[in-house]
PyMOL Python script that loads the backbone (N, CA, C, O; Angstrom):
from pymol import cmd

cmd.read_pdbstr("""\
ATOM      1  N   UNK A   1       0.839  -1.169   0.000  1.00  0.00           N
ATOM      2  CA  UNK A   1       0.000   0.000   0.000  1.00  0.00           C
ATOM      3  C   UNK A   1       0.894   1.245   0.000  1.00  0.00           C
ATOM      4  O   UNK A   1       1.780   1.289   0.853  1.00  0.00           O
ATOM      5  N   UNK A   2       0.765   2.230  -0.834  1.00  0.00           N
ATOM      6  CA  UNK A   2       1.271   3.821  -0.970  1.00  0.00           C
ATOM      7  C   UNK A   2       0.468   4.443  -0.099  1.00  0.00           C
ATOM      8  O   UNK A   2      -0.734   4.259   0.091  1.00  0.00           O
ATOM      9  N   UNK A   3       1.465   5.455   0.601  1.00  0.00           N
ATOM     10  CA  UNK A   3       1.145   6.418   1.043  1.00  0.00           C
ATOM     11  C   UNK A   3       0.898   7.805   0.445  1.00  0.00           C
ATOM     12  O   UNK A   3       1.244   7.900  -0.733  1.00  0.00           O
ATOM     13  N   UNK A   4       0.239   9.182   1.148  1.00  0.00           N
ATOM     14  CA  UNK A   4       0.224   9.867   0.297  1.00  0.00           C
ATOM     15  C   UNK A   4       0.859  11.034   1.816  1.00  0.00           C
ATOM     16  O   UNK A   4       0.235  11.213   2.862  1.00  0.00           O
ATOM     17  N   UNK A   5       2.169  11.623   1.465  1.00  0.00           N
ATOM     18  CA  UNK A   5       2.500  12.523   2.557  1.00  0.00           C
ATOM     19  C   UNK A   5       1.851  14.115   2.524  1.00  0.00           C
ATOM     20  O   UNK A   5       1.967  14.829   1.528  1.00  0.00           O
ATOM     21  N   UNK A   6       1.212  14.513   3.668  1.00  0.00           N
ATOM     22  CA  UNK A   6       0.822  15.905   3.358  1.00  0.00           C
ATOM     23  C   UNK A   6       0.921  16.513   4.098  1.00  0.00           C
ATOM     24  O   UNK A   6       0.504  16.170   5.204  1.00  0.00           O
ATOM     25  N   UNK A   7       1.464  17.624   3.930  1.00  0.00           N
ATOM     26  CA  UNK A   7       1.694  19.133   4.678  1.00  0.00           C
ATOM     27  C   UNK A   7       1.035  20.411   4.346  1.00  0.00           C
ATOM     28  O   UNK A   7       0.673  20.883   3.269  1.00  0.00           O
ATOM     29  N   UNK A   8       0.986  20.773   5.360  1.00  0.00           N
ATOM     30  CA  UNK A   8       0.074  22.234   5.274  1.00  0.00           C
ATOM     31  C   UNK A   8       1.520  23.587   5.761  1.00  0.00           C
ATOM     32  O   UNK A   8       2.390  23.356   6.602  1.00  0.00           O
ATOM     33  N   UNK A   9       1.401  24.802   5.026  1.00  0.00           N
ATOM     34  CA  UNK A   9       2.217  26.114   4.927  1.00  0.00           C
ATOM     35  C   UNK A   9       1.418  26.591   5.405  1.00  0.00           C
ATOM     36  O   UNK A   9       0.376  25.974   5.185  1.00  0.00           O
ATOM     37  N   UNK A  10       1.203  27.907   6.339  1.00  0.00           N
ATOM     38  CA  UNK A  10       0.732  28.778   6.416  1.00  0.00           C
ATOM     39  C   UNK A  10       1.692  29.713   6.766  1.00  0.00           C
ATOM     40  O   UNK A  10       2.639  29.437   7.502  1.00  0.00           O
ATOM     41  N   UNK A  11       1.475  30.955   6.213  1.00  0.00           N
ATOM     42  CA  UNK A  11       2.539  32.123   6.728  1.00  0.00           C
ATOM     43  C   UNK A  11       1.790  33.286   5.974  1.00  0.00           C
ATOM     44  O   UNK A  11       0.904  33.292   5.119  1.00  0.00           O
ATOM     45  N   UNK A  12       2.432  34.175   6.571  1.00  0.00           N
ATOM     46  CA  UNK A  12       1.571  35.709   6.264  1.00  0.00           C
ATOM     47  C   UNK A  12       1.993  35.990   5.051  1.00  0.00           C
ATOM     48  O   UNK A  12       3.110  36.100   4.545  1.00  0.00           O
ATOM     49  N   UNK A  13       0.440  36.129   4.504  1.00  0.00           N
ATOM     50  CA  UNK A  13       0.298  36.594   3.102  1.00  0.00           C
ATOM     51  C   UNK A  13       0.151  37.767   2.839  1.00  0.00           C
ATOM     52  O   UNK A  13      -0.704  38.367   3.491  1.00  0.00           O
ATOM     53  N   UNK A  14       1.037  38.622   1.651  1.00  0.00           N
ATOM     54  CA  UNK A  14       0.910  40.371   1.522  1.00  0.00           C
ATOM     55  C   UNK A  14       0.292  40.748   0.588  1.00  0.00           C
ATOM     56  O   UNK A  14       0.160  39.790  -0.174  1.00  0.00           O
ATOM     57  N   UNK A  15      -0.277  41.809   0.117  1.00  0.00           N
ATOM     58  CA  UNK A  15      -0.825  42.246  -1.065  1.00  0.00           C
ATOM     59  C   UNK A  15       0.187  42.165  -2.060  1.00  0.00           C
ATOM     60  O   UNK A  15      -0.183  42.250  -3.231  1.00  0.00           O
ATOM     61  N   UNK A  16       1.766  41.972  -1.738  1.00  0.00           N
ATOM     62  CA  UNK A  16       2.590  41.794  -2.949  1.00  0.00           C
ATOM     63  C   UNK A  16       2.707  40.401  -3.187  1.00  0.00           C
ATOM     64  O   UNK A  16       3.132  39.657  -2.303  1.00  0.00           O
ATOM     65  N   UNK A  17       2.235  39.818  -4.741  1.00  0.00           N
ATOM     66  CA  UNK A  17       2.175  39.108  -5.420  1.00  0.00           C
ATOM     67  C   UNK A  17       3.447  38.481  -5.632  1.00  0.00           C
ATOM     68  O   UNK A  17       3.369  37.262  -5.784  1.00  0.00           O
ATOM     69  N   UNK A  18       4.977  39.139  -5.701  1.00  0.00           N
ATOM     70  CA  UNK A  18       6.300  38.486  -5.923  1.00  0.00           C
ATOM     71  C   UNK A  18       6.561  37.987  -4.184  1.00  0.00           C
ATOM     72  O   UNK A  18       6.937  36.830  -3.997  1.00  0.00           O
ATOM     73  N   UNK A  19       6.414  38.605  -3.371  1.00  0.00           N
ATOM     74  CA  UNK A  19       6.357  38.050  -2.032  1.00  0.00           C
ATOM     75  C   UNK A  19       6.256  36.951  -1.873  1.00  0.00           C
ATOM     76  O   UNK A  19       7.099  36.070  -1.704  1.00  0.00           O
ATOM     77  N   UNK A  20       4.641  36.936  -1.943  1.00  0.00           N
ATOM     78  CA  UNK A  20       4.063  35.401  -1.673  1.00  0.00           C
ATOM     79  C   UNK A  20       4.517  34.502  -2.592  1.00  0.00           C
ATOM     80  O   UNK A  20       4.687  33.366  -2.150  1.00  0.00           O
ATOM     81  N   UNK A  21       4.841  34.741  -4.107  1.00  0.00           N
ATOM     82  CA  UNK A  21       5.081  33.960  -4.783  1.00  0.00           C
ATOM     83  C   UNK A  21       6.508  32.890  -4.229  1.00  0.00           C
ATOM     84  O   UNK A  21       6.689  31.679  -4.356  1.00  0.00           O
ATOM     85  N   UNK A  22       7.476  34.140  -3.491  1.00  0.00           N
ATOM     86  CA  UNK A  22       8.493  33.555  -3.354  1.00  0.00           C
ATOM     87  C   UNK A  22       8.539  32.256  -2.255  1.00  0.00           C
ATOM     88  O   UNK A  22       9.143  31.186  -2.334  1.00  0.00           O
ATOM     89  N   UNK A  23       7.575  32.844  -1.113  1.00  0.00           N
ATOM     90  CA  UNK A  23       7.683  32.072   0.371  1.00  0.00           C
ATOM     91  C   UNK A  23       6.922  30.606  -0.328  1.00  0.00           C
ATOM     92  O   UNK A  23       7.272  29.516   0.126  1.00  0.00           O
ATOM     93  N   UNK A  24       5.919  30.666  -1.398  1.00  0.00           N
ATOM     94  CA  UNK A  24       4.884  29.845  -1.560  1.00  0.00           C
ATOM     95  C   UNK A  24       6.190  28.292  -2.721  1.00  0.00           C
ATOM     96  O   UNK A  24       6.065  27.073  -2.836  1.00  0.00           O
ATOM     97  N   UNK A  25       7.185  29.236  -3.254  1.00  0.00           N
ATOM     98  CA  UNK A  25       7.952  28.457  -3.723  1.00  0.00           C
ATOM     99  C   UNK A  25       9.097  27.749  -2.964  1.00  0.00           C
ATOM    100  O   UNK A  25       9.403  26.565  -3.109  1.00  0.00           O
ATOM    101  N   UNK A  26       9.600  28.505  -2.257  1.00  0.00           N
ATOM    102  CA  UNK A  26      10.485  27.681  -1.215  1.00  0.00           C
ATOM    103  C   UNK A  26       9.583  26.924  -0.150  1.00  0.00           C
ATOM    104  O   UNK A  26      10.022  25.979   0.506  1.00  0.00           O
ATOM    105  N   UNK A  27       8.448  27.351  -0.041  1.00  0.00           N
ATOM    106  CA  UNK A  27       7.538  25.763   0.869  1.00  0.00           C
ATOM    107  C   UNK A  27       7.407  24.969  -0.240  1.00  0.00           C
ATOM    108  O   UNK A  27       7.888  24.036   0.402  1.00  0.00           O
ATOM    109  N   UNK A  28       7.248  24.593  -1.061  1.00  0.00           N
ATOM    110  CA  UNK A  28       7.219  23.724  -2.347  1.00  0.00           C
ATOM    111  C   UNK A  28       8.877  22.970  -2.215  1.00  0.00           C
ATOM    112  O   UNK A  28       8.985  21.835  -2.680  1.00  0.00           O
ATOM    113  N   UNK A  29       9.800  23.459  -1.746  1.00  0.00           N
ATOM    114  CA  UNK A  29      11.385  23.358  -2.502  1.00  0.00           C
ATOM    115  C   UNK A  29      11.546  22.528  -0.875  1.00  0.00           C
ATOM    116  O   UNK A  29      12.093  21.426  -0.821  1.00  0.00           O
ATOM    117  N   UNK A  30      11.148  23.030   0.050  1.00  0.00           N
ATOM    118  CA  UNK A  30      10.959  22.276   1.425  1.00  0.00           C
ATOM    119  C   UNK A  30      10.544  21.148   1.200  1.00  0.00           C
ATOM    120  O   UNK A  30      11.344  20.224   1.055  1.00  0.00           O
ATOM    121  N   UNK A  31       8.927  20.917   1.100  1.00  0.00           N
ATOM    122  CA  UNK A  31       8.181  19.722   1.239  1.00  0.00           C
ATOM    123  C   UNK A  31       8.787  19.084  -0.005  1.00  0.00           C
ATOM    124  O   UNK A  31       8.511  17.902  -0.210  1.00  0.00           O
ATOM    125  N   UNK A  32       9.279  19.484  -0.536  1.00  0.00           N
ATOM    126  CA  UNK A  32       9.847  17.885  -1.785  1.00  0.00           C
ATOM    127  C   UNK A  32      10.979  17.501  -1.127  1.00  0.00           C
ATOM    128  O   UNK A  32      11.298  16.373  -1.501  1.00  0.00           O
ATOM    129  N   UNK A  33      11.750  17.962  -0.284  1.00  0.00           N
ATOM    130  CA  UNK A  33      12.886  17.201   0.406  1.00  0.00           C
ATOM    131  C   UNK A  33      12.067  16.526   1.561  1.00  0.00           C
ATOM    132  O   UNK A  33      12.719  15.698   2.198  1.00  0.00           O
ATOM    133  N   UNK A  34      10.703  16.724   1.979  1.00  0.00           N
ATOM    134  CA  UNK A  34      10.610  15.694   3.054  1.00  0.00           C
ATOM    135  C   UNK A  34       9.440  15.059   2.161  1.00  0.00           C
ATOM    136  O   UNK A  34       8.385  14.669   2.661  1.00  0.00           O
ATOM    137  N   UNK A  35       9.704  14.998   0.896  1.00  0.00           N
ATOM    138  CA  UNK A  35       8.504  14.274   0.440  1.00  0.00           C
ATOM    139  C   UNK A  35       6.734  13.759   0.620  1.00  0.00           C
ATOM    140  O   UNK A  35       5.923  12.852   0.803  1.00  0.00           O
ATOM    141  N   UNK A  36       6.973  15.047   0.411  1.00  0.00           N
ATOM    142  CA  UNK A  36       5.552  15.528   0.888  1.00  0.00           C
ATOM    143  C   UNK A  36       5.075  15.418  -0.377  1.00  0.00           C
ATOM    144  O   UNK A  36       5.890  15.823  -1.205  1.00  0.00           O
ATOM    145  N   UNK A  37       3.591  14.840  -1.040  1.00  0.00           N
ATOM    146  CA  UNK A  37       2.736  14.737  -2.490  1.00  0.00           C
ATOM    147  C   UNK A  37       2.329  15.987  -2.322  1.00  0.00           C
ATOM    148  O   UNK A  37       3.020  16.830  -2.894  1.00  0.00           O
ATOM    149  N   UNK A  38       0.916  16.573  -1.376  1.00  0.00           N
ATOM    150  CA  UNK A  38       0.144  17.482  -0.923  1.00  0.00           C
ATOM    151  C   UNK A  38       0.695  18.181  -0.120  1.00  0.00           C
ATOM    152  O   UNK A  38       1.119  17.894   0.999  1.00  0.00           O
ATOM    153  N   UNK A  39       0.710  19.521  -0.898  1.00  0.00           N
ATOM    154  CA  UNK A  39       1.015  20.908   0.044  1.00  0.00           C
ATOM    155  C   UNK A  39      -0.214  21.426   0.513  1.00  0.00           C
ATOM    156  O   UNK A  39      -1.261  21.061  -0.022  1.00  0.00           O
ATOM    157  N   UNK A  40      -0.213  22.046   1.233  1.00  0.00           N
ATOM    158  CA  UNK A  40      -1.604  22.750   1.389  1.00  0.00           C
ATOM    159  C   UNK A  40      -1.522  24.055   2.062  1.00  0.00           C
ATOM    160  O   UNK A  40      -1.112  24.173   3.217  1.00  0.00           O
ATOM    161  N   UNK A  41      -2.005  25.245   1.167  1.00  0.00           N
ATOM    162  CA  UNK A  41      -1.901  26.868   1.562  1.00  0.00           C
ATOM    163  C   UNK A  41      -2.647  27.050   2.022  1.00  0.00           C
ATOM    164  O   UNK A  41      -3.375  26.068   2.167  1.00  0.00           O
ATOM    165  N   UNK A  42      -3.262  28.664   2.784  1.00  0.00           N
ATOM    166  CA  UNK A  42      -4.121  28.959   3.298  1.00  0.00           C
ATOM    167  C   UNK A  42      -5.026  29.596   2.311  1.00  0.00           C
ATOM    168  O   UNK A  42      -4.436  29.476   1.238  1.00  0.00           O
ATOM    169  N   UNK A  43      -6.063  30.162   2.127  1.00  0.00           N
ATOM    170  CA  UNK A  43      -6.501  30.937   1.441  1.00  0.00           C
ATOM    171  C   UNK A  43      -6.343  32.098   0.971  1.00  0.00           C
ATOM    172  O   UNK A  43      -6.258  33.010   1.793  1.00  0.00           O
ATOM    173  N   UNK A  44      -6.282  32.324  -0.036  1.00  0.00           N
ATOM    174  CA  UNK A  44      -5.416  33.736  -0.792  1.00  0.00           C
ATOM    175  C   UNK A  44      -4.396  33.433  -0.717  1.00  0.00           C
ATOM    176  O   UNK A  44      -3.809  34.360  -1.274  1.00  0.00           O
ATOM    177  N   UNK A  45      -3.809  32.872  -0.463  1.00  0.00           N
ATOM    178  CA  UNK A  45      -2.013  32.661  -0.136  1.00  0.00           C
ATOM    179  C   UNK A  45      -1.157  33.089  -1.181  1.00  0.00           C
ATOM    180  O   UNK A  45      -0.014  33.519  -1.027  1.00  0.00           O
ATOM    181  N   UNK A  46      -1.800  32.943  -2.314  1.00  0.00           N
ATOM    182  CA  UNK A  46      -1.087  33.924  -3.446  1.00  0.00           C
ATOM    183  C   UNK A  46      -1.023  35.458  -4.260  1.00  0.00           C
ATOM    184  O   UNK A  46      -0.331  35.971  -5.138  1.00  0.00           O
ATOM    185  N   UNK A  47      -2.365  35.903  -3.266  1.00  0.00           N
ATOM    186  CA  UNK A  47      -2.648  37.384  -3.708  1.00  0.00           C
ATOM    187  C   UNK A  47      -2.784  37.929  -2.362  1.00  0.00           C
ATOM    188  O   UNK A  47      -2.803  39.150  -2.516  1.00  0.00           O
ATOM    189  N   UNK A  48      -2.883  37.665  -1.172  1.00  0.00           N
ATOM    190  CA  UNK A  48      -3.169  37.894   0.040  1.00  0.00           C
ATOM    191  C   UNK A  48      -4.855  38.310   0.039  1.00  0.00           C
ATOM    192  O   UNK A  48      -5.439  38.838  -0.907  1.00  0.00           O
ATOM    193  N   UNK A  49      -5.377  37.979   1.172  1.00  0.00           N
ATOM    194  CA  UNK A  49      -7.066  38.257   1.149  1.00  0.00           C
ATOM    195  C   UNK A  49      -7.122  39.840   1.509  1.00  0.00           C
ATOM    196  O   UNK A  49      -6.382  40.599   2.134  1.00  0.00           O
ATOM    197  N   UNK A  50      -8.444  39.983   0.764  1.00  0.00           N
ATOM    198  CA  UNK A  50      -9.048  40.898   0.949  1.00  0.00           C
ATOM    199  C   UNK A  50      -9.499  41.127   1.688  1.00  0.00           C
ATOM    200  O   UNK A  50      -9.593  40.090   2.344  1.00  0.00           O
ATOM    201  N   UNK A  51     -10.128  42.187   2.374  1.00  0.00           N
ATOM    202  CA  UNK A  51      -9.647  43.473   2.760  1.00  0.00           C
ATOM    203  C   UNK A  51      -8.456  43.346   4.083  1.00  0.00           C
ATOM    204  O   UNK A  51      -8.405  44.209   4.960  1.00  0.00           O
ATOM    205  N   UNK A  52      -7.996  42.747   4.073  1.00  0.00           N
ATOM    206  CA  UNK A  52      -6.808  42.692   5.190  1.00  0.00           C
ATOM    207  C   UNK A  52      -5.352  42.706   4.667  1.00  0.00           C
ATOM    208  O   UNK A  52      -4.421  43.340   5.164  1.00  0.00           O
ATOM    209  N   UNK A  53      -5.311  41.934   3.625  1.00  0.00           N
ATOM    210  CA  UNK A  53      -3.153  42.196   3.049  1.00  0.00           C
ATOM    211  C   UNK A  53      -3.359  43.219   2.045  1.00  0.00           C
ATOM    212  O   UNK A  53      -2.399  43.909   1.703  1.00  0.00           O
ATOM    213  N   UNK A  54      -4.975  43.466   1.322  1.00  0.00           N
ATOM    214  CA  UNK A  54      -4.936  43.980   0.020  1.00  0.00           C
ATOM    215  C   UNK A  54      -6.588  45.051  -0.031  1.00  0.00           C
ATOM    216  O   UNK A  54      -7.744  44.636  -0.117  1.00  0.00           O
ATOM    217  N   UNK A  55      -6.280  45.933   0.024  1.00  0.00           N
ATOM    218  CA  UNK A  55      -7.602  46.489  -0.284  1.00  0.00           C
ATOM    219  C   UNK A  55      -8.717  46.373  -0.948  1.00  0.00           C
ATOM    220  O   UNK A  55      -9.766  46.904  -0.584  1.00  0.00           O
ATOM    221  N   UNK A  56      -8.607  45.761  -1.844  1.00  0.00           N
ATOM    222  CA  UNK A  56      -9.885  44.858  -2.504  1.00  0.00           C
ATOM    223  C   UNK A  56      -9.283  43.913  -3.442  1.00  0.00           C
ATOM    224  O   UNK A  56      -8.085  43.702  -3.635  1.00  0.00           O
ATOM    225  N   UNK A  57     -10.755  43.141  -4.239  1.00  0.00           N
ATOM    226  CA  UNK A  57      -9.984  42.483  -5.182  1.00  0.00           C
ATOM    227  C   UNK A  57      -9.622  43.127  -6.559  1.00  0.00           C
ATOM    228  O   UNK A  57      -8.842  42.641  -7.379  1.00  0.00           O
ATOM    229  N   UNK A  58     -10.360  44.378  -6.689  1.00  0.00           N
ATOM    230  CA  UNK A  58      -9.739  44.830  -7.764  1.00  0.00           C
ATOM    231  C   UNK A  58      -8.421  45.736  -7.642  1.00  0.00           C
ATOM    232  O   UNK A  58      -8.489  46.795  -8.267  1.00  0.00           O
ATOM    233  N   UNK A  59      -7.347  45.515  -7.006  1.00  0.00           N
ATOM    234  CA  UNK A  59      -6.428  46.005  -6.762  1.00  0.00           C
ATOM    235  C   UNK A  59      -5.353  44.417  -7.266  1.00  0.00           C
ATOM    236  O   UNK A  59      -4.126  44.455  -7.177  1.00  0.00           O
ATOM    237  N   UNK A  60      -6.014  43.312  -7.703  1.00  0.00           N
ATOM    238  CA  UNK A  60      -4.831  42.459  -8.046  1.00  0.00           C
ATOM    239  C   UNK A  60      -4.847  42.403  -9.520  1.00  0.00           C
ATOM    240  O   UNK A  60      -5.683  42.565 -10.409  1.00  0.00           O
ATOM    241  N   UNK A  61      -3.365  42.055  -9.410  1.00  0.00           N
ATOM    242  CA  UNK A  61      -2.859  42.033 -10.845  1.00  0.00           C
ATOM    243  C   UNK A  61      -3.528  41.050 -11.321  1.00  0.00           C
ATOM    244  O   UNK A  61      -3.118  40.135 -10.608  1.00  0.00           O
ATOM    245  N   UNK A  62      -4.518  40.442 -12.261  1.00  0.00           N
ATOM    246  CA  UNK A  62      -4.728  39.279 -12.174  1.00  0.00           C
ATOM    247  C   UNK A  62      -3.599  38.263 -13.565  1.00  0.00           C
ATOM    248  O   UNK A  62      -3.179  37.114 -13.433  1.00  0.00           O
ATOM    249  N   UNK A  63      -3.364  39.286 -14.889  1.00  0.00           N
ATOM    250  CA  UNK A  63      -2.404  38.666 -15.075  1.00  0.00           C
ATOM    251  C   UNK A  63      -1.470  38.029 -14.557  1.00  0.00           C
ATOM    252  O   UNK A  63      -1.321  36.821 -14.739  1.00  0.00           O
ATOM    253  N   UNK A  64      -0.500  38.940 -13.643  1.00  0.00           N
ATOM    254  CA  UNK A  64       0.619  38.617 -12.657  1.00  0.00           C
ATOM    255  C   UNK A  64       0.264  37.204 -12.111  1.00  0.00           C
ATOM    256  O   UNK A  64       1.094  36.295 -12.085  1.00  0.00           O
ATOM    257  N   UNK A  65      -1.052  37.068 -11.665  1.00  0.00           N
ATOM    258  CA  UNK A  65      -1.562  36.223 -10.405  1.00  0.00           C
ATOM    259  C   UNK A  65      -1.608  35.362 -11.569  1.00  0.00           C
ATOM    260  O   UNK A  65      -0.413  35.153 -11.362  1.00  0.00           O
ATOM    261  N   UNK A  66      -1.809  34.791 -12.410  1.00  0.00           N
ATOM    262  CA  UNK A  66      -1.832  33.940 -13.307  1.00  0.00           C
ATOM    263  C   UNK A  66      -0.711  33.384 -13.888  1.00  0.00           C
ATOM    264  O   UNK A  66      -0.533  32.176 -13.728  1.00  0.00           O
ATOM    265  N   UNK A  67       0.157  34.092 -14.593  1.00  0.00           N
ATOM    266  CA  UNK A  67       1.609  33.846 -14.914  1.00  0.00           C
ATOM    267  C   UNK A  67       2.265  32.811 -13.158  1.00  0.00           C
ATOM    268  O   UNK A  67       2.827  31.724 -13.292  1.00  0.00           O
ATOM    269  N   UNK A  68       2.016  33.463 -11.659  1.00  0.00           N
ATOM    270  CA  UNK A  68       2.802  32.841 -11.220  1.00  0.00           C
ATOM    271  C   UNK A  68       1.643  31.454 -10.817  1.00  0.00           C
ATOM    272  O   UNK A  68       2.041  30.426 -10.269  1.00  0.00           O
ATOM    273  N   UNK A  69       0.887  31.577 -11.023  1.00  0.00           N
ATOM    274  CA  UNK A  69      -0.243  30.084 -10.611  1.00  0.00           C
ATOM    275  C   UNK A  69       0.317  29.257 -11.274  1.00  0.00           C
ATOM    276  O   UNK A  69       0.506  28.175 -10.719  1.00  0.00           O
ATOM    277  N   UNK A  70       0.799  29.424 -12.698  1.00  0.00           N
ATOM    278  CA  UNK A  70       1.020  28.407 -13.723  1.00  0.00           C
ATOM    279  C   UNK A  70       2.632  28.108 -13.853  1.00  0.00           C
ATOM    280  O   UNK A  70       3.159  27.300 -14.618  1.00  0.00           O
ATOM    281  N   UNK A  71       3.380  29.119 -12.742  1.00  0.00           N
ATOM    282  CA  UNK A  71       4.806  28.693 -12.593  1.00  0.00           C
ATOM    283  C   UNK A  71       4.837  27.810 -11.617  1.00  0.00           C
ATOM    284  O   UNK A  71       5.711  26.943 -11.615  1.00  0.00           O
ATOM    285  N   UNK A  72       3.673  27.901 -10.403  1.00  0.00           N
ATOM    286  CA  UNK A  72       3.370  27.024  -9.414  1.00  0.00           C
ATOM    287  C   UNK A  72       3.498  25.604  -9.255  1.00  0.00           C
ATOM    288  O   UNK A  72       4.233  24.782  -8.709  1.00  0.00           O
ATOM    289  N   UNK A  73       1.822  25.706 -10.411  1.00  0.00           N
ATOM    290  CA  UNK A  73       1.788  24.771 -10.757  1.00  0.00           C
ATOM    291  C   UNK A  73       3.337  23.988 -11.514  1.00  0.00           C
ATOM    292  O   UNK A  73       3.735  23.004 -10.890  1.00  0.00           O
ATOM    293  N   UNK A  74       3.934  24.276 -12.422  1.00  0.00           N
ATOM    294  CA  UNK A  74       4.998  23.563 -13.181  1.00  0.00           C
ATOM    295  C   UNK A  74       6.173  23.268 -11.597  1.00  0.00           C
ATOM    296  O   UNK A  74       6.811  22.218 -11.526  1.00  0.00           O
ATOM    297  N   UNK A  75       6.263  24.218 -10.612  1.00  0.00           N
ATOM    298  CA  UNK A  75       7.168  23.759  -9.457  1.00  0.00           C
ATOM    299  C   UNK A  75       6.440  22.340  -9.074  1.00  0.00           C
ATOM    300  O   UNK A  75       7.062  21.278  -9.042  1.00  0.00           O
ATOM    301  N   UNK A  76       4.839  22.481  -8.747  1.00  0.00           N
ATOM    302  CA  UNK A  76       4.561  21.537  -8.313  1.00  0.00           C
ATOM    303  C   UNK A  76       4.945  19.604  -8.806  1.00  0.00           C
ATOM    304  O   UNK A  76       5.258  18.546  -8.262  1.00  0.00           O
ATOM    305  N   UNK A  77       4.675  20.107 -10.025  1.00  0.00           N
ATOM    306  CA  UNK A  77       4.738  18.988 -10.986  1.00  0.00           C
ATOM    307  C   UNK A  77       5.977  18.548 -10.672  1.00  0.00           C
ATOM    308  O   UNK A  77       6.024  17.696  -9.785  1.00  0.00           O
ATOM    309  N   UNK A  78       6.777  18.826 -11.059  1.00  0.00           N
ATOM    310  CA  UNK A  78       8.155  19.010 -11.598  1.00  0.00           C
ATOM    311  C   UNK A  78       9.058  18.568  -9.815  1.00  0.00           C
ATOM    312  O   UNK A  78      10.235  18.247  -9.653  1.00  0.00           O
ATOM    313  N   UNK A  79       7.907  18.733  -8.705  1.00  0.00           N
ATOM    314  CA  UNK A  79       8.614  18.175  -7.519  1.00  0.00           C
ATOM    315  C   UNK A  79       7.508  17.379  -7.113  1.00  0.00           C
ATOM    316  O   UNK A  79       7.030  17.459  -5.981  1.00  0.00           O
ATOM    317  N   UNK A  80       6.994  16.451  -8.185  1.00  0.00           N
ATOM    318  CA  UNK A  80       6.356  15.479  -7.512  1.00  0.00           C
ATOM    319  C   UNK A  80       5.116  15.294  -6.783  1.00  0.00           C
ATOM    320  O   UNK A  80       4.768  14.205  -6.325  1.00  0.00           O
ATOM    321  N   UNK A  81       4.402  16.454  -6.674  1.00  0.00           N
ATOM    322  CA  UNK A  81       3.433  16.913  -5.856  1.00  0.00           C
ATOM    323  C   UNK A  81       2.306  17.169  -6.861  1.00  0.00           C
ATOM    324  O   UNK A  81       2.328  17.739  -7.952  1.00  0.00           O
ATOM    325  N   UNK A  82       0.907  16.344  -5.897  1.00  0.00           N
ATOM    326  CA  UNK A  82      -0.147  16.902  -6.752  1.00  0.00           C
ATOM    327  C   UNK A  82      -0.320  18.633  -6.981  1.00  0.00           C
ATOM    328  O   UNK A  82       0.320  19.534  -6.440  1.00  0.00           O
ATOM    329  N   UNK A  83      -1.514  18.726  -8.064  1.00  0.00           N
ATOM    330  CA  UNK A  83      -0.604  20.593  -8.422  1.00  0.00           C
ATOM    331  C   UNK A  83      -2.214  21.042  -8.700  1.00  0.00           C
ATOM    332  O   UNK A  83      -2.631  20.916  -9.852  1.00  0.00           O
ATOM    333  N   UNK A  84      -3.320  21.679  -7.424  1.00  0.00           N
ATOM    334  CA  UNK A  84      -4.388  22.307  -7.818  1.00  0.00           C
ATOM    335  C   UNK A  84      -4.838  23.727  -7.173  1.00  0.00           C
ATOM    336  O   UNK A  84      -5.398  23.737  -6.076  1.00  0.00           O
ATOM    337  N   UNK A  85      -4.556  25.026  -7.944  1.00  0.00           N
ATOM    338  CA  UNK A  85      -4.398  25.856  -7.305  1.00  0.00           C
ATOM    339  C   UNK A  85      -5.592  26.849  -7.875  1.00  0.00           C
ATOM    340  O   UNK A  85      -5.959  26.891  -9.049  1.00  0.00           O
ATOM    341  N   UNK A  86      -6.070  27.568  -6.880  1.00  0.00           N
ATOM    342  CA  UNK A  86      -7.303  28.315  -6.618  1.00  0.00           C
ATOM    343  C   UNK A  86      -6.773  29.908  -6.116  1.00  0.00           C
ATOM    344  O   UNK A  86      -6.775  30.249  -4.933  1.00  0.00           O
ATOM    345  N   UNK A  87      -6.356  30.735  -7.170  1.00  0.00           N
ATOM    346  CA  UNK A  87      -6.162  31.705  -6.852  1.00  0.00           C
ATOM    347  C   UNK A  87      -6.596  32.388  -5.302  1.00  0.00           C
ATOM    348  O   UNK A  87      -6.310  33.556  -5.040  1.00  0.00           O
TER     349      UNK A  87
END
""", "prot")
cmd.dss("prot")
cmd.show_as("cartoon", "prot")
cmd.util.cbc("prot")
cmd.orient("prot")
């Protein structure tokens, strides 16, 4: 029988989009050395929530927020980990 290892990140999310992108990639670069399948973020974790890291939602880039979902995703892949992300 396979196992499936999973970990949960949480850490403070900012209205800056390269921020989070970065912390959200080195927890990715972490859990593949302890072999972890499932990461698991908090909500918003990649744009920070509204009205608390970011003044609304029309204040996000949503291109930006897209370009790095889909770099995410390819970290995810690419370290082994299932890869389903919800802006």
């Amino acid at each position: 029988m396979s196992s499936l290892k999973i970990g949960v990140f949480q850490f403070k999310a900012t209205g800056n989009l390269q921020e989070n992108h970065r912390k959200i990639v080195r927890a990715i670069q972490q859990a593949h050395k302890k072999k972890v399948r499932l990461l698991v973020f908090q909500e918003c974790a990649t744009c920070g929530y509204p009205p608390i890291e970011r003044s609304d939602v029309e204040s996000i880039d949503f291109a930006v927020l897209e370009e790095y979902l889909h770099q995410l995703k390819e970290w995810a892949v690419s370290s082994d980990m299932c890869a389903t992300f919800f802006g």
